[in-house]
C-alpha positions in Angstrom: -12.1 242.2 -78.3 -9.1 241.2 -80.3 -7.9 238.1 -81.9 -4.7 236.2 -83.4 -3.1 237.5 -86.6 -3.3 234.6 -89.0 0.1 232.6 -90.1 0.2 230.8 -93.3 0.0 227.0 -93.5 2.4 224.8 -96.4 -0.9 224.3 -98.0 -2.0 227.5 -98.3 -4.6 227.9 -95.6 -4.4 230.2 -92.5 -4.2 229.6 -88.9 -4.5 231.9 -86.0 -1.0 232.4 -84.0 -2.9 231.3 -80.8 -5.1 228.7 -80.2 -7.2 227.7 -77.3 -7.0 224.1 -75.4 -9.5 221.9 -74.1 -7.9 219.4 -72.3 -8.7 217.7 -69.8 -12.1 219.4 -70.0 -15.7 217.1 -69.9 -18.4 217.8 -72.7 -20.3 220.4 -70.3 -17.2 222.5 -69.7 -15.7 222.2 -72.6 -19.1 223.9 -73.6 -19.2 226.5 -71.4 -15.5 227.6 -72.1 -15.2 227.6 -75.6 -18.6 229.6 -75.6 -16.4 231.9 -73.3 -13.5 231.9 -75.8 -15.2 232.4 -79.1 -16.4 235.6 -77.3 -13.2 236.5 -75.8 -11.6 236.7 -79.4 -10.1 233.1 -80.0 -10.8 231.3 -83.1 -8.7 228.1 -83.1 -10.3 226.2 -80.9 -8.0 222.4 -80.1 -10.2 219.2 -79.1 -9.2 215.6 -79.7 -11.0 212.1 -79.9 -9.3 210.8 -76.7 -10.0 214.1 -74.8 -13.8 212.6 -74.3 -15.5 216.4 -75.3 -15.4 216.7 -79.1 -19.7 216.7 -79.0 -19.3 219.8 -76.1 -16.9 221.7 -78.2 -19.5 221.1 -81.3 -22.5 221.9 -79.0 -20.6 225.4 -78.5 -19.3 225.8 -82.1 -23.3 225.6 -83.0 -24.4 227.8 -80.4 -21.8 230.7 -80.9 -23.0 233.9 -83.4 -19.7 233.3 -85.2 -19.7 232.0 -88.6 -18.3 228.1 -89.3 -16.2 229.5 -91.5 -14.4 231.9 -89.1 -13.5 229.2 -86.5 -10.3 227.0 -86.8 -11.2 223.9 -85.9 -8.4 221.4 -84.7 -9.2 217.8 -83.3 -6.7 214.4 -83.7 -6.7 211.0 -84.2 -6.4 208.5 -81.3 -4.3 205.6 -81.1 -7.1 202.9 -80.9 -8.3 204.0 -84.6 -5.0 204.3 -86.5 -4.4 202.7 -89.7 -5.6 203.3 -93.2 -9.8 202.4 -92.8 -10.0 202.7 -89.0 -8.6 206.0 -89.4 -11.2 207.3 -91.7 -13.9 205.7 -89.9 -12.3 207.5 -86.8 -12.1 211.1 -88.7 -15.9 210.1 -89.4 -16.9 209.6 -85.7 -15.4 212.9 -85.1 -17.4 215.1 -87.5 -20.5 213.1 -85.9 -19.9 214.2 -82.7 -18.7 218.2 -83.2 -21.7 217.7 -86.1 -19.8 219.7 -88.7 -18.9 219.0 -92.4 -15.3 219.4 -92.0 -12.4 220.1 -89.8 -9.5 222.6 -90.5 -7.0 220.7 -88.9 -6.8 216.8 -88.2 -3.7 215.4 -86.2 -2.6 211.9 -85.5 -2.3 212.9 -82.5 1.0 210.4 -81.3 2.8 208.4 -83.4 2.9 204.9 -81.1 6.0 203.4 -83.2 5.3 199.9 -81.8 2.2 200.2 -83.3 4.0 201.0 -86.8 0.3 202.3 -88.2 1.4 206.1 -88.5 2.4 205.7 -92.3 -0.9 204.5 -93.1 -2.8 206.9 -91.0 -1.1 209.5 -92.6 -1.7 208.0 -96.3 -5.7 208.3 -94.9 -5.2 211.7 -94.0 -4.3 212.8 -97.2 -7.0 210.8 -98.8 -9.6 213.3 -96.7 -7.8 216.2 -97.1 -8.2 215.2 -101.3 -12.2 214.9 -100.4 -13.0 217.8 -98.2 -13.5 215.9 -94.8 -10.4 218.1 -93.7 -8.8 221.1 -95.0 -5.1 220.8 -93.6 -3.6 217.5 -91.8 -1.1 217.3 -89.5 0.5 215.6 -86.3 1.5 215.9 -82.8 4.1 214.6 -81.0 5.8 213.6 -83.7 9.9 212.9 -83.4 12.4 213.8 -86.5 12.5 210.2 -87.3 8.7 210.0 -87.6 8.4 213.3 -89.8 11.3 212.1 -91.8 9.6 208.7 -92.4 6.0 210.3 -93.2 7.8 212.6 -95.8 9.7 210.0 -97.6 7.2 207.4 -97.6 4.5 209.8 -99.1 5.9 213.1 -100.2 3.8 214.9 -98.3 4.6 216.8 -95.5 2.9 218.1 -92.2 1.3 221.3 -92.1 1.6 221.4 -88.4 3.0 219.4 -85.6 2.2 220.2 -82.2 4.3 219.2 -79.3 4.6 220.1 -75.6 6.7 222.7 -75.7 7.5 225.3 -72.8 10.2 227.6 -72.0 12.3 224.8 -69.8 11.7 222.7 -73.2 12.0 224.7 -75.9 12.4 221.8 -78.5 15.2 223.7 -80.3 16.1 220.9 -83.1 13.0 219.6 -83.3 11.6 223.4 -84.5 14.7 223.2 -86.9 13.4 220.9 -88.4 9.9 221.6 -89.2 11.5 224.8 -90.3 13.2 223.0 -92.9 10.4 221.0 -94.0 7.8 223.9 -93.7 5.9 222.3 -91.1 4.3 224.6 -88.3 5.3 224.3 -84.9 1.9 224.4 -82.5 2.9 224.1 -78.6 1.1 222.4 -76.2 1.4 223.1 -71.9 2.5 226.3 -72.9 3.0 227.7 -69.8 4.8 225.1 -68.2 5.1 223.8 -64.6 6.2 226.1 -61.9 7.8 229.2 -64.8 4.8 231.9 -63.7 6.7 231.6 -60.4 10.3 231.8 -62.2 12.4 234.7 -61.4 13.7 235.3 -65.0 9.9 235.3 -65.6 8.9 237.6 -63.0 11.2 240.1 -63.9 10.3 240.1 -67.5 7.1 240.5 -66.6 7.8 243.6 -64.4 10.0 245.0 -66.8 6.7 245.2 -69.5 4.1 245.2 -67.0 2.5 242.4 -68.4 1.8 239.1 -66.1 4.1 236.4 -66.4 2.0 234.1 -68.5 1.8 236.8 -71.2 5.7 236.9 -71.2 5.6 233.2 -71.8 3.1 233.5 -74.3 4.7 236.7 -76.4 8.1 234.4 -75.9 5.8 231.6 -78.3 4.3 234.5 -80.7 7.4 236.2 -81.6 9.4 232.4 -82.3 6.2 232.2 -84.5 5.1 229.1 -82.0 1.1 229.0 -82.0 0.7 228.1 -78.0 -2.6 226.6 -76.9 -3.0 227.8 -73.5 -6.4 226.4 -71.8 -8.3 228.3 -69.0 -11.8 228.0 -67.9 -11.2 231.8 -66.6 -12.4 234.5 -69.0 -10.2 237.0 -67.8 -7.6 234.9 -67.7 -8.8 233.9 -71.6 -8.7 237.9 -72.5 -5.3 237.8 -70.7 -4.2 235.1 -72.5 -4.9 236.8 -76.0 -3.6 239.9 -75.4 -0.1 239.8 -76.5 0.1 241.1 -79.7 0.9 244.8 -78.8 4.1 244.7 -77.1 7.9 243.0 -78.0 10.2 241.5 -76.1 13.4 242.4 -76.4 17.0 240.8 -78.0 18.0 240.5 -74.0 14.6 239.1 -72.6 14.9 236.5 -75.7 18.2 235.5 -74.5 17.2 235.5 -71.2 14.6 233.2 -72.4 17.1 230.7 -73.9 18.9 230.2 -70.8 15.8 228.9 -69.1 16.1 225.2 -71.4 16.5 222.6 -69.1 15.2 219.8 -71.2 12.3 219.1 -68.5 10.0 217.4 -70.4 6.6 217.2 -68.2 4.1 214.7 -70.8 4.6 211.4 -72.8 7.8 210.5 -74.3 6.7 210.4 -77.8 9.3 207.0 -78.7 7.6 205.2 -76.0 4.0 206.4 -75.1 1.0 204.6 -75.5 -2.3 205.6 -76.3 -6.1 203.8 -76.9 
């Protein structure tokens, strides 16, 4: 069994260079595969309130032989329960239903600008990061002019924000600018639509007789990108993780780049809604 190397956080802590992703799963299958993928090696497991499964993935965090303390726990805010109080009361409701004592990673998870609550979500955030609730705090789909805004308005920026990001939308100035800011870049639909099937893909994968999503996913590790692919397949999970014994070359990482097409597949972060 292997697992992720660990990659250091802005505020010290440690989180493994790949995670593994819940969504869309129900309670009972969101049980039965992260039961599957604490075995398999992963420990950053990804949930969120508006996902529907945080008490499944807590059923299987309880259930598993490996210690609390070993597991990476990530979930997020929804949009119903931004702002300052609702936000806490929301971070509340989620430790009720995974039933732990803390979190390792909470994310707003969009920043819903005509909603204009981020700011004070955030300021919540770090007010349960100060009191133990949470050990790192972050976002996701944040744009540059919502990181920039959070930073000013607070001084305090992101450990991590994670946003789709795939090799047809590879996000280029946004990940310059978390560099800047020290921010980690965590990518969700990591493997795309369609790019398992893509000949540039196919041949990399021939070339390092690896399958095609483990190109993808070795791509994310060596751009230090912590992808959260999701599978309900345990060989597929233990395919997943092992890509941490083999590079890809300065061609196949060109090769790579010419594959951005700007094809954005979820929510446009400047307009999407959430409850």
């Amino acid at each position: 069994m292997s697992t992720a190397p660990l990659l250091t956080l802005n505020d010290g802590y440690k989180i493994p260079a790949m995670g593994f992703g819940t969504y869309p799963m129900n309670d009972q299958d969101a049980e039965t595969a992260v039961q599957a993928a604490l075995l398999t090696g992963y420990r950053l497991i990804d949930t969120a309130a508006s996902y529907g499964n945080e008490t499944g993935v807590g059923h299987a965090l309880k259930t598993s032989e490996i210690e609390r303390e070993d597991i990476f726990l990530t979930t997020k805010l929804r949009g119903a329960e931004q702002g300052y109080d609702a936000a806490l009361k929301g971070l509340d409701a989620s430790l009720r239903r995974l039933n732990v004592d803390y979190v390792d990673l909470y994310l707003i998870h969009w920043p819903l600008p005509e909603k204009d609550l981020y700011v004070e979500s955030w300021k919540a955030m770090i007010a349960a990061q100060k009191d133990g609730r949470v050990r790192s705090i972050g976002v996701s789909n944040f744009q540059p002019a919502h990181l920039e805004r959070l930073i000013q308005e607070t001084g305090v920026a992101p450990a991590v924000n994670q946003i789709e990001l795939h090799a047809d939308f590879q996000q280029a100035e946004l990940r310059r600018i978390h560099a800047r800011h020290g921010i980690l870049t965590e990518g969700w639909r990591p493997l795309g639509k369609g790019l398992m099937d893509n000949p540039v893909i196919m041949a990399l994968a021939e070339k390092h007789n690896r399958t095609p999503a483990q190109i993808i996913l070795r791509w994310f590790i060596q751009n230090t990108i912590i992808p959260i692919p999701k599978s309900g397949n345990p060989d597929r999970m233990a395919a997943n993780l092992s890509v941490f014994d083999f590079q890809l070359d300065e061609a196949d990482l060109a090769a790579f780049a010419r594959l951005e097409a700007g094809n954005r597949l979820g929510g446009n972060p400047d307009t999407h809604s959430e409850e």
